[in-house]
N, C-alpha and C positions, 0 to 999 in steps of 0.2 A: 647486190645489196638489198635489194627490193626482197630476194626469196628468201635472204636471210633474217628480214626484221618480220616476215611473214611468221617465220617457223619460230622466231623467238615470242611474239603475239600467241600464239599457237598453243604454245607451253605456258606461258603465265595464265591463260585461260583455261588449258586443262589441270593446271596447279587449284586456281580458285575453286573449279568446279568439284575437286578431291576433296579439298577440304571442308567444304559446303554440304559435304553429305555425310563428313563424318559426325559419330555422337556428339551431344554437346559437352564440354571439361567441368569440370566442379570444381568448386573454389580450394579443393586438395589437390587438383593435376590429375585427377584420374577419369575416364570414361564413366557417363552416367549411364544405363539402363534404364528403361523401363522398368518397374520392380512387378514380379507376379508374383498375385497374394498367395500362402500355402494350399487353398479350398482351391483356388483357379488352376493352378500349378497339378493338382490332386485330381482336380475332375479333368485336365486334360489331359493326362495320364490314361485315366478310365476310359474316358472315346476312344484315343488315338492310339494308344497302348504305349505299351515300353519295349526295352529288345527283349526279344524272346516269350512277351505273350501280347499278342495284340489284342488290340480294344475289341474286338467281334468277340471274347473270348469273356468279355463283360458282360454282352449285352444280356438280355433275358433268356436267350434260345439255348446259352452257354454255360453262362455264370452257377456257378457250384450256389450264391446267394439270391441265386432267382432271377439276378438284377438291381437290386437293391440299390448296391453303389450307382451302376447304368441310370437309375432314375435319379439318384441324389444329384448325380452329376448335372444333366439334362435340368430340371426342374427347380431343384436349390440352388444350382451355380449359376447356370448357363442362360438358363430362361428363370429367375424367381420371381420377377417382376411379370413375364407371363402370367406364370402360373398364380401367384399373388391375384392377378387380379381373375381369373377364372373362377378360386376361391370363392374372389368377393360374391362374382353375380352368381355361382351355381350354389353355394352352401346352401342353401334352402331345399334346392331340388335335390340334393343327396340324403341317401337313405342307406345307413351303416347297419341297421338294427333287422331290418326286414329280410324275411327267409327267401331266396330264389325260388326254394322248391313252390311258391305262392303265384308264381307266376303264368301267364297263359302260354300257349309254345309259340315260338318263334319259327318263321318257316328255314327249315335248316338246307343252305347253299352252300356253295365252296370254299368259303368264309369258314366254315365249320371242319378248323383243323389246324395246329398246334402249327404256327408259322411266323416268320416277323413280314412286319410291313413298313413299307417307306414312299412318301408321298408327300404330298400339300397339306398347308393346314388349312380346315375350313370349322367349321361350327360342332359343337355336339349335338345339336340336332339333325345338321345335315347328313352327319355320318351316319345316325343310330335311326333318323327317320325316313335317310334316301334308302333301305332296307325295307322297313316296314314303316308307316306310315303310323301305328297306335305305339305311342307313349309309355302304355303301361305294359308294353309286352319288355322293357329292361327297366335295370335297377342301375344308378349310379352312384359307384361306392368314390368317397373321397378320402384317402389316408394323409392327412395330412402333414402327421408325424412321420413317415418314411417317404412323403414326397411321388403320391400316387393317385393317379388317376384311371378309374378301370369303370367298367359296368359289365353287368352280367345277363346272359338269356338262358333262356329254357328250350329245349325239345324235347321230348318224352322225360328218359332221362338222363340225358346230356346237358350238359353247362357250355355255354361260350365266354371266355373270359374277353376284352379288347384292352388292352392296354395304351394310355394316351402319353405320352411327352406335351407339353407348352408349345406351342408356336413361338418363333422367335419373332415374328411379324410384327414389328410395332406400330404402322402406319396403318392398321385398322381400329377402328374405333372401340369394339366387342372382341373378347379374346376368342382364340381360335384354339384349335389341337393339331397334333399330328399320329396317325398310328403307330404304336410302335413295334404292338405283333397282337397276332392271336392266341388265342388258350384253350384247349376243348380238354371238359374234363377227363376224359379218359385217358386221354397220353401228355396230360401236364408237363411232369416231370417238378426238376427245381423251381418253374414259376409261382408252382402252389403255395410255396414262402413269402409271396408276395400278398396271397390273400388275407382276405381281414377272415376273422375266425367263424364268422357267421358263414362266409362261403367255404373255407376249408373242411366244417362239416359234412360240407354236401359229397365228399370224395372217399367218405367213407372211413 
């Protein structure tokens, strides 16, 4: 008697606990969802891919568009509140108008070649100054109509492009970056779509 009122306790509790986890009903009878908006739906698409072309196939190193979407996604969807505020504190220090070729050279490392990168987010200074230590040896371009963050250096006469994503970090106080890849002018490719016009001269 005892192992029967056991197993019947048993089931009433695994009954509740089925149902406690299902969606919640709407006042029509039908299961709710969560709704995901068509941009979020879109840019998760672009990272993670669909069948038969995955997201790697988006990113900058791939994408027939440079990247373009990979950034919208990244920076307008995912992170725009990042980037929103990186905006706010770097727009000043960005410089759309100013020619590379003005620049002094940059000591060229293994950094200098056409790759992606994936890491932590930390500062754009820590990135561009745990390199070299002077300032003016890059330029930071901000496209803010296609959702870009990039700078550029000089070696003779070679270009380094670095391309930045937003940090998604939101419990630091200063926004951060992440890299997304590198860019050397000579073997670009589709990246070079991404640049602002002032650098796409420099390719000749």
């Amino acid at each position: 008697m005892k192992n029967k009122f056991l197993k019947i306790l048993s089931l009433i509790l695994s009954c509740e606990i089925a149902i406690s986890n299902l969606p919640s009903v709407s006042a029509g009878g039908s299961f709710s969802k969560p709704k995901m908006s068509d941009d979020v739906k879109r840019a998760d698409e672009i990272i993670h891919g669909v069948p038969g072309h995955p997201g790697i196939f988006n990113s900058p190193m791939y994408a027939e568009d440079g990247g373009l979407a990979y950034f919208w996604a990244w920076n307008h969807v995912f992170c725009k509140k990042n980037f929103d505020a990186f905006i706010a504190k770097y727009r000043n220090k960005a410089d759309n108008t100013a020619s590379a070729s003005s620049l002094a050279d940059s000591q060229r490392n293994e950094n200098w070649a056409t790759m992606p990168s994936y890491g932590n987010g930390y500062t754009l200074e820590w990135f561009e100054e745990s390199r070299e230590t002077d300032p003016s040896k890059y330029l930071l371009r901000i496209d803010e109509a296609n959702h870009l963050i990039y700078t550029v250096r000089k070696s003779g006469d070679l270009y380094l492009f670095t391309f930045y994503t937003a940090s998604a970090n939101t419990y630091e106080p200063y926004p951060k970056l992440v890299i997304s890849c590198f860019a050397i002018s000579s073997e670009i490719g589709n990246i070079k779509k991404l640049l602002l016009p002032i650098d796409r001269q420099l390719l000749g």
